[in-house]
Backbone as a chain_set.jsonl record, in Angstrom:
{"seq": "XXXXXXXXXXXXXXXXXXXXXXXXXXXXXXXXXXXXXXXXXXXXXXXXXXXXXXXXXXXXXXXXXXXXXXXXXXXXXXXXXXXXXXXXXXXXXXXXXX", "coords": {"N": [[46.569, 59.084, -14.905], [45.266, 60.054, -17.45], [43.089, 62.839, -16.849], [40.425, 65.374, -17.324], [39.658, 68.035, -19.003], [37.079, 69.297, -18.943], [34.092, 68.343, -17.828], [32.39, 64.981, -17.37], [29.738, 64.458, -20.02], [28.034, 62.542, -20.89], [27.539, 59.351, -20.893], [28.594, 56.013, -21.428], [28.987, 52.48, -22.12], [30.846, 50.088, -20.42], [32.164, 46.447, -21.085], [30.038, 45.841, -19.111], [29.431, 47.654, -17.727], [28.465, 50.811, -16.462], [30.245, 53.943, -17.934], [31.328, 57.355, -17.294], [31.734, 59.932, -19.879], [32.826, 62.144, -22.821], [31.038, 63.49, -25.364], [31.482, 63.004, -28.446], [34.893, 62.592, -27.734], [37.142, 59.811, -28.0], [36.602, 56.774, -27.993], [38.806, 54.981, -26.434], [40.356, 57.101, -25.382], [38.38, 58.058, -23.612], [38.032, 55.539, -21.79], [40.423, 55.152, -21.229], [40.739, 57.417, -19.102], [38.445, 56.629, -17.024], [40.41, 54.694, -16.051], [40.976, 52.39, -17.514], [43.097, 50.479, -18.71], [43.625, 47.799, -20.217], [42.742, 46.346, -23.084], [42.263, 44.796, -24.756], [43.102, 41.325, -25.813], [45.972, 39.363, -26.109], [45.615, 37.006, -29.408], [47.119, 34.597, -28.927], [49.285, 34.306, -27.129], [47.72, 35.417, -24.889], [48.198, 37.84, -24.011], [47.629, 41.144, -21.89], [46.468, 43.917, -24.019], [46.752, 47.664, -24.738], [45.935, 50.903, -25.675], [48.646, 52.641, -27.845], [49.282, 54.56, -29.759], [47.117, 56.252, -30.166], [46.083, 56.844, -32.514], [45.7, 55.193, -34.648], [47.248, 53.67, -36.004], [48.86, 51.695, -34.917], [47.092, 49.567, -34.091], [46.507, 48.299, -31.514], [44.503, 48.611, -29.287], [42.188, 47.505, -30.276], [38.791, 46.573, -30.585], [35.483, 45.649, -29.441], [32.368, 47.267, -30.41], [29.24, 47.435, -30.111], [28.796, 44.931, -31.039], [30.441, 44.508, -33.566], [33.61, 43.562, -34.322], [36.799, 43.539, -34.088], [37.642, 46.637, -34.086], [38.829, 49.891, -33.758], [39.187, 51.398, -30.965], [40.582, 53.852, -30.32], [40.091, 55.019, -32.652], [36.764, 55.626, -32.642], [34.378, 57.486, -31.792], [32.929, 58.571, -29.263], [29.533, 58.055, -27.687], [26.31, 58.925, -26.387], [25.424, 56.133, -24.471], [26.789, 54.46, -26.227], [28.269, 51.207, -26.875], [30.448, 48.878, -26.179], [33.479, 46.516, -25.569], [35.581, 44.438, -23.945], [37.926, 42.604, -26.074], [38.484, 39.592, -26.714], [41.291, 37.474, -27.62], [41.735, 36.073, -30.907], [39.668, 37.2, -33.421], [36.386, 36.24, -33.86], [33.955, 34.314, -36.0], [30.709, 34.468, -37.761], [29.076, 31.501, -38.903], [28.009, 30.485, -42.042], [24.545, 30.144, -42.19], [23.486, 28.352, -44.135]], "CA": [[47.216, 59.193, -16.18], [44.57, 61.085, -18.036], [42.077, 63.737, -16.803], [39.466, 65.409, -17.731], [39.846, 69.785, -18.438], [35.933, 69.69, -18.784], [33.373, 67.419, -16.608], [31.563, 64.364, -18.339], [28.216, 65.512, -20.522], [27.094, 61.342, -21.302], [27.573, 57.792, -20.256], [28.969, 54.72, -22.389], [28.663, 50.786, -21.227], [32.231, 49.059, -20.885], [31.93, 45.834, -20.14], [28.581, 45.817, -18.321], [29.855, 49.049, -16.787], [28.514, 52.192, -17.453], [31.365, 55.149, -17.631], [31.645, 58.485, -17.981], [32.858, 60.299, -20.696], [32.744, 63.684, -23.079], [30.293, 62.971, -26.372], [32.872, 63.198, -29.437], [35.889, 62.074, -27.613], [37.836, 58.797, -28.408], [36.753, 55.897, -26.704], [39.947, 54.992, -25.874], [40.231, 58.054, -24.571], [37.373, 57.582, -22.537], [38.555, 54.418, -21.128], [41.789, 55.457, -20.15], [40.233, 58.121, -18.389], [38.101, 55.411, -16.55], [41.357, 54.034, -15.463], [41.089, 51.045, -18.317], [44.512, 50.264, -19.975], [43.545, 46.842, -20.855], [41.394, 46.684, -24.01], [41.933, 43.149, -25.569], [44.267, 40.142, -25.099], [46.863, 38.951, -27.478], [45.227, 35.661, -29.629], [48.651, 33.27, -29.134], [49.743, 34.151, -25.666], [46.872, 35.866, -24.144], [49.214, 39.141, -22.915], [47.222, 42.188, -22.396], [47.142, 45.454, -24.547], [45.823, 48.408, -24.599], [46.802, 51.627, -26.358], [49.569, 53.014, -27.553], [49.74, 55.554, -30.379], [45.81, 56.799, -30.056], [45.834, 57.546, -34.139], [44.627, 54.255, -35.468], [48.426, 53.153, -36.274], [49.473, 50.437, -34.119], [46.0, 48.071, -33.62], [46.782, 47.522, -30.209], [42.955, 48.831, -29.231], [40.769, 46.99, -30.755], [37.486, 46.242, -28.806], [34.091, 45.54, -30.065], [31.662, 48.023, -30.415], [28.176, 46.955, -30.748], [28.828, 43.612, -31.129], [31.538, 44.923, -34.347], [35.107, 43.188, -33.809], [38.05, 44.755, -34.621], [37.265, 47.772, -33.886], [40.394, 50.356, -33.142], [39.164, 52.462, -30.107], [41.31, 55.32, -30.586], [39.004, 55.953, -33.911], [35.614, 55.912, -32.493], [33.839, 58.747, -31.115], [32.047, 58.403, -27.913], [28.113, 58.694, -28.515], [26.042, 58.418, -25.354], [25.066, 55.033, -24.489], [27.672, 53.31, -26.67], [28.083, 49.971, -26.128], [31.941, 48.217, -25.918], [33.817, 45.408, -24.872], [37.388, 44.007, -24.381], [38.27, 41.561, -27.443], [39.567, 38.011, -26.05], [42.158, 37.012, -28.142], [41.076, 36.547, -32.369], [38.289, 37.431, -33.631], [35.199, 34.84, -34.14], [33.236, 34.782, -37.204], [29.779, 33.895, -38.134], [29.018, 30.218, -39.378], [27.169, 30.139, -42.785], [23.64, 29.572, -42.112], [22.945, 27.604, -45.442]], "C": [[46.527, 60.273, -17.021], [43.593, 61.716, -17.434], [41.723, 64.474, -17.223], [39.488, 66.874, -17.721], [38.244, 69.935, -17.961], [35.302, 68.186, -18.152], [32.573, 66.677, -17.999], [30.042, 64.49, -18.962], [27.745, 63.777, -20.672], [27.867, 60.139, -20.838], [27.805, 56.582, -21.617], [29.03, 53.867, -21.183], [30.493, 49.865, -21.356], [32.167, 47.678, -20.173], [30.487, 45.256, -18.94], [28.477, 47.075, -17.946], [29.353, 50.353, -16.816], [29.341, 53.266, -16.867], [30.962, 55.979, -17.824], [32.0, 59.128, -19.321], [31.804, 61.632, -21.593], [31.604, 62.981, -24.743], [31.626, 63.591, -27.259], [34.221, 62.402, -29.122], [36.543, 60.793, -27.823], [37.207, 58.022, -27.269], [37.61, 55.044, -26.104], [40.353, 55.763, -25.01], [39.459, 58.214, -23.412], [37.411, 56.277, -21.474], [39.979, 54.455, -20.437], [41.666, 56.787, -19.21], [39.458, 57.996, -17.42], [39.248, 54.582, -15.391], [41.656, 52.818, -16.155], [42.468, 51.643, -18.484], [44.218, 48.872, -20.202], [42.357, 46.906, -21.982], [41.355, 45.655, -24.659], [43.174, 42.488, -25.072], [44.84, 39.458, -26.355], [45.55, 37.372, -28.114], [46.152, 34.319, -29.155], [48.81, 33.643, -27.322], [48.633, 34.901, -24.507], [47.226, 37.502, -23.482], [47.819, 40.193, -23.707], [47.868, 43.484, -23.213], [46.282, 46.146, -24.759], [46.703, 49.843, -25.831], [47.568, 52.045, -26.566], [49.735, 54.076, -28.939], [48.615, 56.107, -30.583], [45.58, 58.029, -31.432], [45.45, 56.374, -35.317], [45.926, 53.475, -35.999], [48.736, 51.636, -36.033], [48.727, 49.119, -33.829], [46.176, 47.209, -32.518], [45.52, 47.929, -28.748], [42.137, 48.708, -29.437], [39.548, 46.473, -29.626], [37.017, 46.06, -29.539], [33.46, 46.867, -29.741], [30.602, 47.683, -30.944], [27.815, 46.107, -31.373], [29.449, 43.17, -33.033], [32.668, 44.166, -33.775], [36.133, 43.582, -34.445], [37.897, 46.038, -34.764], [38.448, 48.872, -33.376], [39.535, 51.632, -32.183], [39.384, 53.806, -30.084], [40.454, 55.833, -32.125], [37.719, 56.297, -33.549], [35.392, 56.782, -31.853], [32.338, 58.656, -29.908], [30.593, 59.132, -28.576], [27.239, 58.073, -27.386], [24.961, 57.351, -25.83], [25.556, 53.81, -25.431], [27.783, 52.041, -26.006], [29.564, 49.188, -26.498], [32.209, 47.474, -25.207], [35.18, 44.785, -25.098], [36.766, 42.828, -25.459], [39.092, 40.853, -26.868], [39.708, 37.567, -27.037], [41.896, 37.168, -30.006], [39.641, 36.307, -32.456], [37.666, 36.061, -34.254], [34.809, 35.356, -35.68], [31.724, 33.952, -37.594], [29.189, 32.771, -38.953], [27.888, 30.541, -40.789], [25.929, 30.019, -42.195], [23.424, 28.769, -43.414], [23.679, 26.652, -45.222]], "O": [[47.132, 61.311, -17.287], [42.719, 60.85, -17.387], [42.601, 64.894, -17.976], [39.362, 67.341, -16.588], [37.971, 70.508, -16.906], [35.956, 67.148, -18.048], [32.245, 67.183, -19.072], [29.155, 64.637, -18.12], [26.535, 63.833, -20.448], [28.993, 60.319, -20.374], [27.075, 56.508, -22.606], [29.09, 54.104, -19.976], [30.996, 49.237, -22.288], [32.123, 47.604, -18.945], [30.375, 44.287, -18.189], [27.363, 47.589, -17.842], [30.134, 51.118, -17.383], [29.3, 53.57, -15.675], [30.017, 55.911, -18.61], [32.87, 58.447, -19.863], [30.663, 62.002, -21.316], [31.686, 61.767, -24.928], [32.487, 64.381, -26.874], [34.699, 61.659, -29.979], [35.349, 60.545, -27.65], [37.19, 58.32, -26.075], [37.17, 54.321, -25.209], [40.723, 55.359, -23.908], [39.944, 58.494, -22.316], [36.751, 56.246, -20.436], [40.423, 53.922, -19.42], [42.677, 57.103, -18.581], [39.421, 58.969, -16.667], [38.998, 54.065, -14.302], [42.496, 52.081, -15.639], [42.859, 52.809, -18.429], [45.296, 48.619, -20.739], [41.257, 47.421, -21.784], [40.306, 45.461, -25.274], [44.0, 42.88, -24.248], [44.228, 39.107, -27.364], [44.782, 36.841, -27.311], [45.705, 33.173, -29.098], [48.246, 32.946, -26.479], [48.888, 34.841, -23.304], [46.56, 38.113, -22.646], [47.287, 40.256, -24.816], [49.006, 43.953, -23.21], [45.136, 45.756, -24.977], [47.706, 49.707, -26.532], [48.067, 52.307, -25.471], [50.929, 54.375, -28.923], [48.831, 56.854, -31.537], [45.214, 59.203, -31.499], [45.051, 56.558, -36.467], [45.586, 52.423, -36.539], [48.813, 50.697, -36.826], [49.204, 48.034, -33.497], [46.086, 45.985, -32.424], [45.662, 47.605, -27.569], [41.167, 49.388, -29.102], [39.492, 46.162, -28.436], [37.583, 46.136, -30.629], [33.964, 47.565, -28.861], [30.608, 47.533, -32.166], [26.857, 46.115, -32.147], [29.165, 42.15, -33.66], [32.654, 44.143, -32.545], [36.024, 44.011, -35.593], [38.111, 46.48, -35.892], [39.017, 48.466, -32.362], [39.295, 52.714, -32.719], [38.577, 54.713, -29.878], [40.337, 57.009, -32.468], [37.328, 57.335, -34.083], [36.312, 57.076, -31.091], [31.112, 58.699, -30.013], [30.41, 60.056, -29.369], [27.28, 56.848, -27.271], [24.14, 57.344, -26.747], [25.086, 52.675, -25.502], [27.47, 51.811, -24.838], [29.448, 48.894, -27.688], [31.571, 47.361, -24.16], [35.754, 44.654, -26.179], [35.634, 42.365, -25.599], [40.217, 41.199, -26.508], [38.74, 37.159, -27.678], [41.866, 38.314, -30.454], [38.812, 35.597, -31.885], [38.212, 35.156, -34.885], [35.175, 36.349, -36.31], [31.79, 32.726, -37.69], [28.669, 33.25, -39.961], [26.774, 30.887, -40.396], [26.244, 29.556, -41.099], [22.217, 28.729, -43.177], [23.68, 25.685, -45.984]]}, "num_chains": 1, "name": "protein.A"}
């Protein structure tokens, strides 16, 4: 689907995984270049999705990033040794400590 005009200069973690990819570029971009198209899972029915208008529009790319949730893929900018992860279903949230 997508390749690559120039060769990968740094490494991001997807998943446990570590990928390829260009420093600057979208990590969306970088993941569908990978061969990802899944990037999170509905909350209600579980259906995957992955991107689809790679301009921050649609919120159908969200991932974590650095342990961030909701995160829209198609905005971030690859930065070697990033760290990402599909998003199962809605997002959690941190319990009060007090």
């Amino acid at each position: 689907m997508f390749r690559r005009t120039d060769p990968p200069d740094c490494t991001f973690w997807w998943e446990g995984r570590e990928l390829p990819a260009r420093a600057g570029e979208s990590l969306a971009v970088a993941l569908l270049a990978a061969g990802i198209t899944t990037f999170r899972e509905t909350p209600v029915t579980g259906a995957a999705r992955g991107p689809l208008c790679l301009m921050g529009a649609c919120f159908d790319c969200l991932v974590q990033v650095a342990g961030a949730q909701n995160v829209q893929a198609c905005l971030v900018p690859v930065t070697p040794g990033l760290v990402a992860s599909m998003q199962h279903g809605a997002r959690g949230f941190a319990e009060d400590a007090a």
